[in-house]
C-alpha angles and dihedrals in degrees: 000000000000138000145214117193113221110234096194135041122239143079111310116182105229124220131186131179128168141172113218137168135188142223089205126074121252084355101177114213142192159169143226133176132220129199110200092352093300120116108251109228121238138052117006109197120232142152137170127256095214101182127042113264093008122143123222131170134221131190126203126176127176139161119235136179112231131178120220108281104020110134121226121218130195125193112192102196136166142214098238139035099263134128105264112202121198106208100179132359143178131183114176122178110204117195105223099170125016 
């Protein structure tokens, strides 16, 4: 889990990328994405780690209205009890409006 707070209001396009692995075979793993605490609607990347130890990418981007102030949260889960590695990861907010 981790959260970035919005300092001006306004419409940011939203992108995520990020390199996993799991310890675990055909692991499937995902994200979602939450503004103030409440699950934000729409596409929720995910994608399957089909060897052990194999590392695969996903990309996600959205556009979201946010207010000044209004925290962003990202979870990052997955379907079985494995150890999950993030090897790289980038998450960028772009204001686009304000």
């Amino acid at each position: 889990v981790s959260q970035s707070r919005y300092h001006l209001a306004g419409v940011y396009k939203v992108e995520m990328w990020a390199t996993v692995s799991s310890n675990t075979l055909n692991t499937n793993v995902g994200f979602k994405y939450a503004k103030n605490g409440a699950l934000l609607a729409g596409r929720r990347p995910w994608w399957s780690c089909g060897a052990a130890n194999n590392k695969v990418c996903v990309a996600a981007y959205g556009f979201v209205s946010c207010a000044a102030g209004d925290v962003f949260t990202h979870y990052m889960a997955s379907d079985k009890s494995a150890n999950v590695t993030i090897h790289d990861m980038v998450f960028s907010l772009q204001l686009l409006k304000e």
